[in-house]
C-alpha positions in Angstrom: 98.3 -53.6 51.0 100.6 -52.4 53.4 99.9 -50.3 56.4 101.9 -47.2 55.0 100.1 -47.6 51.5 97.0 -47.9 53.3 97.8 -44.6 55.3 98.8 -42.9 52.0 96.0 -43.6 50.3 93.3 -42.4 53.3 95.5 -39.3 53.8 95.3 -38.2 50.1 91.7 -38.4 49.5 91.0 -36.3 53.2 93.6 -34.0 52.7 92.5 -33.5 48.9 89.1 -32.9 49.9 90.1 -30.1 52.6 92.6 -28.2 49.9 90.2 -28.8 47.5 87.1 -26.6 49.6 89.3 -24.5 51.4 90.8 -23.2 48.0 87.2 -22.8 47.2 86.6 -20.3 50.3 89.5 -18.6 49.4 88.3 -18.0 45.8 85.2 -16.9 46.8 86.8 -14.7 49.1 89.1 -13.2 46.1 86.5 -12.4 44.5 84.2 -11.0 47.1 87.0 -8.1 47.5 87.0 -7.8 43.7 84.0 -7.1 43.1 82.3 -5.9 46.2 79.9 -8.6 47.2 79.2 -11.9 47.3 79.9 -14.0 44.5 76.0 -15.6 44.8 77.2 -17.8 47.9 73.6 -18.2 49.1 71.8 -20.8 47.3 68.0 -19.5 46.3 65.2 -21.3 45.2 63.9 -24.8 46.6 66.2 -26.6 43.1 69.5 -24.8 44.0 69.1 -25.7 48.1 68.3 -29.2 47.5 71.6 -29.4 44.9 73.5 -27.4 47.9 72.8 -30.3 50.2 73.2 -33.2 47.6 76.8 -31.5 47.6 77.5 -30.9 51.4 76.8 -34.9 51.2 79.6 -35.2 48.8 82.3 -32.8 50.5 81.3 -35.0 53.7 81.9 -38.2 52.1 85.2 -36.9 50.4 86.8 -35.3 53.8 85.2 -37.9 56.5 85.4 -41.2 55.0 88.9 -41.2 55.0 89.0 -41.6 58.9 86.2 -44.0 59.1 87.1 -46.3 55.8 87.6 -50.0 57.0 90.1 -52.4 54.7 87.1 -55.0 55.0 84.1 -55.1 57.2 83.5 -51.8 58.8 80.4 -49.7 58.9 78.2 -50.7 56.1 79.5 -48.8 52.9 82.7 -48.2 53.7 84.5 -51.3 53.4 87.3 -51.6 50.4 85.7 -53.9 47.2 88.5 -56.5 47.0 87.9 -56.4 43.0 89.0 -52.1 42.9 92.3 -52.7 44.8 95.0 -52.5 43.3 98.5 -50.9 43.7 97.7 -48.8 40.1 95.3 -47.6 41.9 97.2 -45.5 44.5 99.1 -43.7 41.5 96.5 -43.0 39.3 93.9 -41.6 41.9 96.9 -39.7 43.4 97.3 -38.4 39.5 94.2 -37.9 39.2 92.9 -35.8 42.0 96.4 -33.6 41.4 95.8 -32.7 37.8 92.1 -32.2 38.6 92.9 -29.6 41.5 95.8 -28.3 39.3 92.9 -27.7 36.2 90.8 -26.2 38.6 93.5 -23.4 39.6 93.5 -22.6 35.7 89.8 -22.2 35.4 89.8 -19.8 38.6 92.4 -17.7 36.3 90.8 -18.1 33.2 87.3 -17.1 35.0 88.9 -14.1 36.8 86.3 -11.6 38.4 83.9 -13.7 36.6 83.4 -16.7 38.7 80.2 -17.5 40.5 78.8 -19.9 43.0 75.0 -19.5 42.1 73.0 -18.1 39.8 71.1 -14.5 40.4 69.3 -13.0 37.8 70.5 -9.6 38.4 74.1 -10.7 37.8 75.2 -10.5 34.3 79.0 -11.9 33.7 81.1 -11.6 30.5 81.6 -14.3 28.6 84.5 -16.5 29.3 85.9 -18.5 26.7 90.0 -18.5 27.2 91.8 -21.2 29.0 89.8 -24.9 29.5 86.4 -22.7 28.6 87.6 -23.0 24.6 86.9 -26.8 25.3 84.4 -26.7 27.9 81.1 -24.6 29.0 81.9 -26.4 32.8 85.3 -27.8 33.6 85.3 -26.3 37.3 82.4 -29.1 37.4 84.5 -32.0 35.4 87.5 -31.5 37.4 85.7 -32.2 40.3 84.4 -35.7 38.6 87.9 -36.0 37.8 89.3 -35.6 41.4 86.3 -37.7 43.2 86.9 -40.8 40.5 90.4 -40.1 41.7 89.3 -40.5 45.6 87.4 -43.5 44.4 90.3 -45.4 43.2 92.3 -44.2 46.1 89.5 -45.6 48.5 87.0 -47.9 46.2 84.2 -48.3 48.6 80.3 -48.3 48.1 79.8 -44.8 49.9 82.8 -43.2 47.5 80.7 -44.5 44.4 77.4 -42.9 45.5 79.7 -39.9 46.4 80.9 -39.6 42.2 77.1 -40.6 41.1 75.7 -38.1 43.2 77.9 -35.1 42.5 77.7 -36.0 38.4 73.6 -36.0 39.0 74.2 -32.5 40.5 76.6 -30.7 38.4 74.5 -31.8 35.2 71.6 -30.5 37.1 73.5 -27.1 37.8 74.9 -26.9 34.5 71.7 -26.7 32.7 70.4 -23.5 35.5 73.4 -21.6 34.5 73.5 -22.5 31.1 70.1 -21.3 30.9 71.0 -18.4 32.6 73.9 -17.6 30.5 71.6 -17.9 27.2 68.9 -15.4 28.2 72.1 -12.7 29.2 73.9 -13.1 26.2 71.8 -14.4 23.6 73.1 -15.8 19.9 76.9 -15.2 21.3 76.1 -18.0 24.2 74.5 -20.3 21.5 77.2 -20.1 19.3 79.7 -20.7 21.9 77.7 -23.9 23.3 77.4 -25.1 19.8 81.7 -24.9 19.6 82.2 -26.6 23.5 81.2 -29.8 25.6 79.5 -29.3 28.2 81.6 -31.6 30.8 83.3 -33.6 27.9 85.3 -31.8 25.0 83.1 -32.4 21.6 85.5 -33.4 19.3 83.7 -33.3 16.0 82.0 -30.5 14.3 78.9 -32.9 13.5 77.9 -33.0 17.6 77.3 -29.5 17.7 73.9 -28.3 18.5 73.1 -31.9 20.1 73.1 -30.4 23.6 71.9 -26.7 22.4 68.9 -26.5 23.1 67.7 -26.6 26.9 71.7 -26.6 28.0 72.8 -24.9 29.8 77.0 -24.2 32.7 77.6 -21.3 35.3 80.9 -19.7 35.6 
């Protein structure tokens, strides 16, 4: 690997990661002026703070491991696994983490007023299913898979592994809150639509639905 692909390749996953949560700021911001208050920033309960720190772990991995990432050796973790490198790599994690930021600037429009952060009880949001949401009860949450498996074949170290395991553990444990959530405020019209979606995946046959019904749960 040269020293201009390996500059590339550091660049793009630390510069990805600081678009990527800075756009999120700005959303929530957007959204904050629309309508009127927070969008649930603040994380409540013991479950949602815990999942809040899992993902501050993440964004710290993603943005700071870019400027610490040894080709070999290094700090333990964050040397390069020789058997990951390859120059397809470079293209397809730059792909990847393009078309997942890209997707994720749909779902903000598709979502509109409508996105949330966290889940309050007291806050009841229509039903969004236009855009990715005819496919998917979460894509906000598989883009970001998408875009972190991008990092990780950009920089395929141990740390940027546990950085994709740990966010998929926490977005499936999210999803299932607000899908919860979502039931109890709209009843038969949620069920039906979870029955019809994925829930990170697309379902692509009519004889999957109601395998993940019952107890699922995504937020918008």
């Amino acid at each position: 690997m040269s020293a201009e692909e390996w500059l590339l390749r550091r660049a793009l996953v630390c510069v990805s990661g600081l678009v990527y949560w800075l756009g999120v700021w700005m959303q929530a911001r957007r959204v904050r002026r629309l309508i009127g208050r927070s969008p649930n920033l603040k994380p409540r309960g013991r479950k949602e703070k815990l999942l809040w720190l899992g993902w501050c772990v993440v964004v710290l991995i993603w943005v700071v491991q870019p400027l610490m990432v040894g080709r070999g050796g290094g700090l333990p973790g964050l040397g390069l696994l020789p058997g990951l490198v390859h120059p397809v790599g470079l293209w397809a994690g730059a792909a990847l983490v393009g078309l997942g930021y890209a997707g994720t600037r749909w779902c903000y429009a598709a979502l509109g007023d409508a996105w949330r952060i966290g889940v309050s009880s007291r806050d009841q949001t229509a039903l969004v299913e236009r855009g990715p949401y005819r496919w998917l009860r979460h894509p906000i949450y598989a883009l970001q898979i998408v875009m972190l498996a991008g990092a990780a074949l950009l920089l395929p170290t141990p740390v940027s592994l546990f950085a994709l395991a740990l966010h998929y553990v926490c977005v499936r444990l999210k999803a299932a809150d607000e899908e919860r959530h979502l039931l109890t405020v709209h009843g038969a019209a949620y069920q039906d639509y979870a029955s019809r979606t994925g829930r990170l995946w697309p379902r692509w046959t009519r004889s999957q639905a109601g395998s993940d019904v019952a107890g699922d749960g995504e937020r918008r």
